[in-house]
N, C-alpha and C positions, 0 to 999 in steps of 0.2 A: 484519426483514421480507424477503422471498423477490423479490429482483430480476428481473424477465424483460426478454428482448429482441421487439421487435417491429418489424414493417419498416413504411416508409411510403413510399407510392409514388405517382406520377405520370405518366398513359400518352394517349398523345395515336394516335388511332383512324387519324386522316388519315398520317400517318407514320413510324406505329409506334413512335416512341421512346419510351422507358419509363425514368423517372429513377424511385432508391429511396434512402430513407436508413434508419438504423438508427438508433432510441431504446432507452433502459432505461425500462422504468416499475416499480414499488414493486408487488408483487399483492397491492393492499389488500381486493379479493373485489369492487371496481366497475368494472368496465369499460364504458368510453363510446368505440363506433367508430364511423367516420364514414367514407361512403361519397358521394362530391362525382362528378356526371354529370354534364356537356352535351350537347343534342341540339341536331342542325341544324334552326331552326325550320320549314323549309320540308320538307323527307324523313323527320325524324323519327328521324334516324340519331344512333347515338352518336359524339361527336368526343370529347371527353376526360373521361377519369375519374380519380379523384385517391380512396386511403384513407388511413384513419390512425386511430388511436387518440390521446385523451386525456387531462389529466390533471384531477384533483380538486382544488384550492387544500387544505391543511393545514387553512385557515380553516374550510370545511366542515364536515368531521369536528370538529375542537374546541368551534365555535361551538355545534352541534348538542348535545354533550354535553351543555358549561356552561351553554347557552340550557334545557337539561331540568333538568342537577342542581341548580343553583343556583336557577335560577326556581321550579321545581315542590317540588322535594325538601327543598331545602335552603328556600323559603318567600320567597326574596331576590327580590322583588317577581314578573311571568308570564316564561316564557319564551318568548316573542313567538315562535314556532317560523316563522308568517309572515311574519316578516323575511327567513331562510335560505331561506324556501319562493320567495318573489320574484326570488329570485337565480335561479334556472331558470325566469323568466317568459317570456324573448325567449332568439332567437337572432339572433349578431352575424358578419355577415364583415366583417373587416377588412382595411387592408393592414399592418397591426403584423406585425413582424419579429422581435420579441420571442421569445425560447424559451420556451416552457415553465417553470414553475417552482410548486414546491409550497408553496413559503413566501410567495408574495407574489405575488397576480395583483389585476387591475384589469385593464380593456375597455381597450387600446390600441390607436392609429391612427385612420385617417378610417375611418367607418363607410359598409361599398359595401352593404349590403342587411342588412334581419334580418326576423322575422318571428315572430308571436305561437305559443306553444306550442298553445292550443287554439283561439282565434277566427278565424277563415274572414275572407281580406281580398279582394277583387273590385277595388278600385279603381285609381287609375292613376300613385298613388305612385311613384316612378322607384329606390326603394331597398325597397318593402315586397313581400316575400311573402305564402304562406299556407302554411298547415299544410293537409296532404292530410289529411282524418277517414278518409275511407274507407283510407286503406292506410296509415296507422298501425294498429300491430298491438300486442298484449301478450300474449305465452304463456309455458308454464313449462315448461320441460323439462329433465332429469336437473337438477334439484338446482339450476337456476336461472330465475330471472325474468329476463325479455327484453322490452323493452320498445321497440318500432322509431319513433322518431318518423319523418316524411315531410314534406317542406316542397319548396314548386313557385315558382321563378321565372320568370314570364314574358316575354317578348323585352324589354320598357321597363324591366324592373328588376333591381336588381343589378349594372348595366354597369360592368368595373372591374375591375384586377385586384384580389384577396383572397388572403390566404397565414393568416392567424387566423379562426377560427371559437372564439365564445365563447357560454358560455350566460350571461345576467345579466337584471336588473331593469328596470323599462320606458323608452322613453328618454328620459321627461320628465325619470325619478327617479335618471338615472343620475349626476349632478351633485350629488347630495343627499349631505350626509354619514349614512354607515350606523351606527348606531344597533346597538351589538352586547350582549353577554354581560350581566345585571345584575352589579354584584358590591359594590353596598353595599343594605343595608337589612335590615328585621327578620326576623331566619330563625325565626319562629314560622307559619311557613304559610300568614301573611293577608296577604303581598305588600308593598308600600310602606312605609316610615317612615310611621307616620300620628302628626301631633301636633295638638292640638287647644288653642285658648286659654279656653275657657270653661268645658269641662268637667273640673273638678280631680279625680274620681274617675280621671280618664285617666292624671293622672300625667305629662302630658306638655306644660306648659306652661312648664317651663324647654327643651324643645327646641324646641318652636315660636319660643320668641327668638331659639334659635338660627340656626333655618333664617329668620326676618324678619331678623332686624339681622344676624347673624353671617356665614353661607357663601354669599355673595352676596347677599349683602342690604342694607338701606340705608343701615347705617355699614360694612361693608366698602368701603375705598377701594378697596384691589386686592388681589387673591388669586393666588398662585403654588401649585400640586400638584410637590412633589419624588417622589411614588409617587401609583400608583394609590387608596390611601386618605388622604394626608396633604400636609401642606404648611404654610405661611404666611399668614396674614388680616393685613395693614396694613388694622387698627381704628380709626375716630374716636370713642375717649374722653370726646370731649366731645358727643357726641350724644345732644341730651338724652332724646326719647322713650325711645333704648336704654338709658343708663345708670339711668333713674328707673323704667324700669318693671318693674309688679308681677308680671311674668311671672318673671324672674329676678334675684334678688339678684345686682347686677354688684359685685365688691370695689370697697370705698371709695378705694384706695390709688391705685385705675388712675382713677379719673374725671377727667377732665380733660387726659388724656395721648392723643396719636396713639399707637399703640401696634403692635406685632409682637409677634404672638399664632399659636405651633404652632397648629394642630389636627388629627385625627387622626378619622376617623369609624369607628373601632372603640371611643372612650369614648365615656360620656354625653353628651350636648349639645356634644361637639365639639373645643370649645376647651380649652385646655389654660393656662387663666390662672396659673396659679403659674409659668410657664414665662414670662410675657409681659414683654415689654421696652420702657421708658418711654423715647422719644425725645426731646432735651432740644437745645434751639436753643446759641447762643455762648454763651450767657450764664447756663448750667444752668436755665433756666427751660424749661416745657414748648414744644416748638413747636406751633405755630399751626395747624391744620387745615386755614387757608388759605393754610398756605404751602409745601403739598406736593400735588402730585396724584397720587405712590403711591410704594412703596416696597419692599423684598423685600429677604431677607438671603445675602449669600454663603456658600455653605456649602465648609468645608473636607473632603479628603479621608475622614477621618471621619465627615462627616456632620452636622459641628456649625458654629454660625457663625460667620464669620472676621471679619464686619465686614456693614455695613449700606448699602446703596445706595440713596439718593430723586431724585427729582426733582421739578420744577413748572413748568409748561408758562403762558405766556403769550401769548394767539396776537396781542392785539393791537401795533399800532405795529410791526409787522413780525415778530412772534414771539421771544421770549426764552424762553431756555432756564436754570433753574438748578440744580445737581448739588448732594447731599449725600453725604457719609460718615461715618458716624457708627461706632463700636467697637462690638465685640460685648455690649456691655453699656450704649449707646443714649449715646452722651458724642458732640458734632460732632466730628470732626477735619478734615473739609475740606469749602470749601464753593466752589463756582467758579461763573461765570454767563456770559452769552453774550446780548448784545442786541442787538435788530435783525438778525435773521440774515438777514433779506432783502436788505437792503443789503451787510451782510458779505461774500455769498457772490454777488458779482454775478459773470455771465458776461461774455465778449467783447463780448456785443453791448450790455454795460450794464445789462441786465436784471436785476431783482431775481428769487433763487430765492424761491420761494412752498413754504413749509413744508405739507404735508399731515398727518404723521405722525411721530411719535418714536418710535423702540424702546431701550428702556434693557437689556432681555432680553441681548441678547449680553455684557454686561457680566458675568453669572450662569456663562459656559465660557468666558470671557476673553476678549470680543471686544471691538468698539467700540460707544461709542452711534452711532445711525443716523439721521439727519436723511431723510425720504423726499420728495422734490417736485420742481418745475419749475420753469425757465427760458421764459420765453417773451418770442416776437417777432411783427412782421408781416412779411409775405412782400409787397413792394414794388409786385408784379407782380399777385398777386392778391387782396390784402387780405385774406389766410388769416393764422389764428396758427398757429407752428409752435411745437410744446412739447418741449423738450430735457428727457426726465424723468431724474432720478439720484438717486443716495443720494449724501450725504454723511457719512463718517465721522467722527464725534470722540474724542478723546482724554476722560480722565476731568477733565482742565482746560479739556474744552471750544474746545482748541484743534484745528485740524483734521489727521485722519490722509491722508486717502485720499479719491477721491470714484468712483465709479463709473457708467458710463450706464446707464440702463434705457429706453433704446427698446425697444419690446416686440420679440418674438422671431418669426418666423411658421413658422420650420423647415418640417416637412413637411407643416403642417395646408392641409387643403384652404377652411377654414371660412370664411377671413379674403376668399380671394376673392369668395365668396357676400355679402358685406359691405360690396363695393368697397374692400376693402385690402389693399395689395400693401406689399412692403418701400417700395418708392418715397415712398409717398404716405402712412404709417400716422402719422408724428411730427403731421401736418397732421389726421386722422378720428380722433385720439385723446388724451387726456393721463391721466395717473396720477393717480386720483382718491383713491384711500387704499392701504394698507396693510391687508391682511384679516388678515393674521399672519405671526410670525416665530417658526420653533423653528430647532432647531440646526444642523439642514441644510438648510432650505426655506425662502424669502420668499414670501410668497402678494400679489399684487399686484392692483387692480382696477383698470381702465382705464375710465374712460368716454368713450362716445363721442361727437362733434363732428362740423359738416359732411358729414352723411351715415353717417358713419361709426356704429360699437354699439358697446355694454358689455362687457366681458368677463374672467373672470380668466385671470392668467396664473401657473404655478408656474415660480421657479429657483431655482438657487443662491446662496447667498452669493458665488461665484466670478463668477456672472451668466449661467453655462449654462442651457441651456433643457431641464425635466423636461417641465411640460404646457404648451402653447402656448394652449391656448384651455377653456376653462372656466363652467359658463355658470351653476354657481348657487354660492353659499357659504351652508351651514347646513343646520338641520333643518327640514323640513317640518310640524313641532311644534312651536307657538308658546312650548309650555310647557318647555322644553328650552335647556340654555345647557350651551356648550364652549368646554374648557380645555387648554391643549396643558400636557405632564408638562416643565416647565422644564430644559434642556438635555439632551433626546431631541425626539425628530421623532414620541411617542408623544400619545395624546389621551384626555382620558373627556370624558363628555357627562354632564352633569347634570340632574336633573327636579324644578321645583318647583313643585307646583298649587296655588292660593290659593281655598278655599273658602269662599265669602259672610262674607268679612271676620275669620273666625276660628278656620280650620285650614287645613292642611299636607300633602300627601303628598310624598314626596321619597325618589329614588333616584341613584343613580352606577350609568353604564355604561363598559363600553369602547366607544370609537366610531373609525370613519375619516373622512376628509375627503372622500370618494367609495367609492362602492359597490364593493365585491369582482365578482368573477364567481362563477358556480357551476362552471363550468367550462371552460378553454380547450384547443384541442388547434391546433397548428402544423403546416400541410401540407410537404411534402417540397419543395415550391416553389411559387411563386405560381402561381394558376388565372387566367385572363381571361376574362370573358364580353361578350360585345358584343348586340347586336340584333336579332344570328342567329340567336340562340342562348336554347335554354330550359332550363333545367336546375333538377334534383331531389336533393335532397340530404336521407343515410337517415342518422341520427342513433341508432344504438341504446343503449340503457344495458343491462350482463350487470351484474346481482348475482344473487351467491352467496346461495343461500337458509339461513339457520340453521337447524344441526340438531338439533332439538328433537323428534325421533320417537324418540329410544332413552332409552328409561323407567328409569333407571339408579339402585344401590341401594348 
């Protein structure tokens, strides 16, 4: 694709100075340029004007195909095209410093103003614009469509420097996980999996067990996805509705066994029982169902499994933890435990750590298990509790590696002050309430709030760097919808399963994120400042190249 250079500039009317830099863009046939004004509120004069062109996230473009071929064409449940359409609902100024980039955007920094692509705002919002109707414009000329948005802030809003300008989703929804591409279910043109329990003409009532009991369902203990269609179901064999009922003949051989069980949603009904592996306690007899609460296999370089990891969580009497390993063909080989971690792992001040969460996951790209929780004390002076929140690492004997702190992070967000939390004072208006999730480069951590203080998530690192500071929803806005991260990657699908009046099914797999993409960002040549002087308009046009479709060709 055909590189161009384009300059981006920043010119200040009072002094004349005139800063410019120079970008490459891709000449995909869209171009989105942006024209950013100040007027002196009182003269009406211009003080600074700032351009620049944009870019389109990669996302876009793919989403839009996949969201057509595969929903519409290919039958693989609708192509929500209204998902991607939402991504260009608002526009966002930020102070994100961020560049440009085509493979990966999301709305970054504190957000100084945005405002709705068509609906007219009058109010006294201190970050909300409006969209100009009247000088917004759409014409076509030589061979393309131009389409100028116009957007007006008034002296009270938008005050603040801004260096990103973003198009995205609205800002309740911008926290929502986005819900992308279909890319499992029946490519016969009538959308969804549909299984049905009652009507045996359907055909389809060994897969309805499968989506009940099997793929999250109610003898699935715990499910790991190694690709976008496949993975691991740690099954309870001995559950009886599952194994007895007359939906699917379950083999005789597995009943009664905890089990690891492939599945693969390019076969029938899923599972892949010939493949399934009987897990057998010290003493070759089956293990117990209550004496694991979930399990997933290690896969070696090939792709097959090396060995088997469990665990079982006991939160009482101070929380016990205990480990299993069992061979790639379900035989114990090691078995470790860990009691009273609360006492175990007390701090200086004597405090018992208060377990919140276990993650067994890192063990899957060779990491440690991860104990997640607090330490807490009173503060002498003001009868506040202060929460020292950390992970603790362990060994596969459960002896300890490492421990790390998680005071939450505030970096550059502006949010925490609106909240009355400052670094100062946050250990005191907050403590680690759970663990939302852990893939192979992200901890997703929830904070709740205390003493005035709010809820909030937070993303970092396993190292403990700070990615997002503040966070304000985890999931989908679809009650019917459940998400899985792809077992050591930082990748995700989202799952759909609707339960109609006691006896059917519809059911698909998407690709999804953890937060909304943008539709488009573009990075000024240096930050703009607006204050309460100042009113300023900003022309947003999108050029595409129109398809040439007039020459009648033989």
């Amino acid at each position: 694709m055909a590189v161009r250079e384009v300059i981006s500039y920043n010119k200040d009317y009072l002094t004349g100075e005139v800063y410019t830099d120079k970008k490459k863009k891709e000449d995909t046939g869209i171009k989105g340029k942006v024209l950013v004004e100040l007027f002196d509120a009182k003269t009406n004069k211009k003080v600074k004007e700032a351009y620049t062109e944009n870019i389109i996230p990669d996302i876009v473009f793919k989403e839009l195909f996949l969201r057509f071929f595969s929903g519409d064409v290919m039958g693989i449940d609708y192509s929500y095209i209204g998902r991607l359409e939402n991504l260009f609902s608002y526009i966002y100024l930020t102070d994100s410093t961020k560049p440009e980039s085509a493979s990966s955007e999301k709305i970054s920094g504190n957000i100084i103003g945005y405002a709705h692509r068509n609906i007219p705002y009058s109010g006294t919002d201190t970050k909300r614009g409006t969209i100009n109707i009247t000088e917004t414009t759409l014409e076509i000329n030589n061979g393309k469509i131009r389409l100028n948005f116009v957007f007006d802030f008034p002296t009270h809003a938008a005050n603040g420097s801004f260096e990103s300008i973003y198009w995205g989703d609205a800002p309740e929804d911008l926290d929502y996980f986005h819900i992308g591409p279909p890319i499992v279910g029946r490519g016969s043109g009538d959308g969804k999996i549909y299984a049905d329990a009652d009507t045996e003409e359907d055909d389809t009532q060994d897969i309805y067990w499968s989506i009940h009991y099997f793929m999250h369902g109610h003898a699935a203990k715990y499910t790991i996805y190694t690709d976008y269609n496949k993975g691991y179901v740690c099954f309870d064999g001995s559950y009886s509705s599952a194994i007895n009922s007359t939906y699917f003949a379950f083999p005789e051989h597995l009943k009664g066994y905890q089990l690891i069980v492939p599945f693969n949603y390019n076969i029938r009904g899923f599972a892949d029982w010939d493949n399934a592996i009987k897990l057998l306690n010290d003493s070759g007899e089956p293990i117990a169902s209550s004496d694991i609460s979930g399990v997933f296999p290690i896969l070696n370089e090939a792709g097959e499994i090396d060995y088997i990891i469990g665990w079982d969580i006991n939160w009482d009497n101070g929380t016990s933890l205990k480990i299993y390993k069992w061979s790639n063909v379900g035989v114990l080989q090691e078995f470790h435990e860990i009691n009273n971690i609360a006492a175990t792992f007390k701090d200086e001040y004597n405090s018992n750590f208060i377990v919140q969460n276990v993650s067994v996951e890192p063990i899957y790209w060779g990491g440690k298990i991860e104990l997640y929780g607090y330490h807490r004390r009173t503060d002498e002076v003001t009868g506040e509790y202060i929460y020292s929140n950390k992970v603790i690492r362990l060994n596969l004997d459960c002896t300890k590696d490492s421990e790390m702190n998680l005071k939450p992070k505030i970096g550059s967000s502006l949010w925490f002050s609106t909240k009355g939390m400052d670094s100062g004072n946050i250990e005191r208006r907050c403590y680690l309430r759970s663990l939302a999730a852990r893939t192979k480069n992200r901890i997703y951590l929830f904070y709740e709030g205390i003493n005035g203080g709010s809820d909030f998530y937070q993303v970092i690192t396993p190292e403990g760097n700070l990615l997002k500071p503040y966070k304000e929803l985890w999931g989908s806005d679809n009650s019917d919808y459940g998400v899985c991260n792809i077992i050591g990657t930082d990748k995700w699908i989202m799952y759909y399963r609707d339960y109609y009046s006691g006896s059917s099914y519809t059911f698909a797999v998407y690709q999804t994120a953890t937060s909304k993409p943008c539709g488009a960002h573009t990075k000024l040549a240096k930050p703009v400042e607006k204050t309460d002087a100042n009113t300023m308009k900003i022309q947003y046009m999108f050029e595409i190249d129109l398809v040439d479709c007039a020459n009648d060709l033989y």
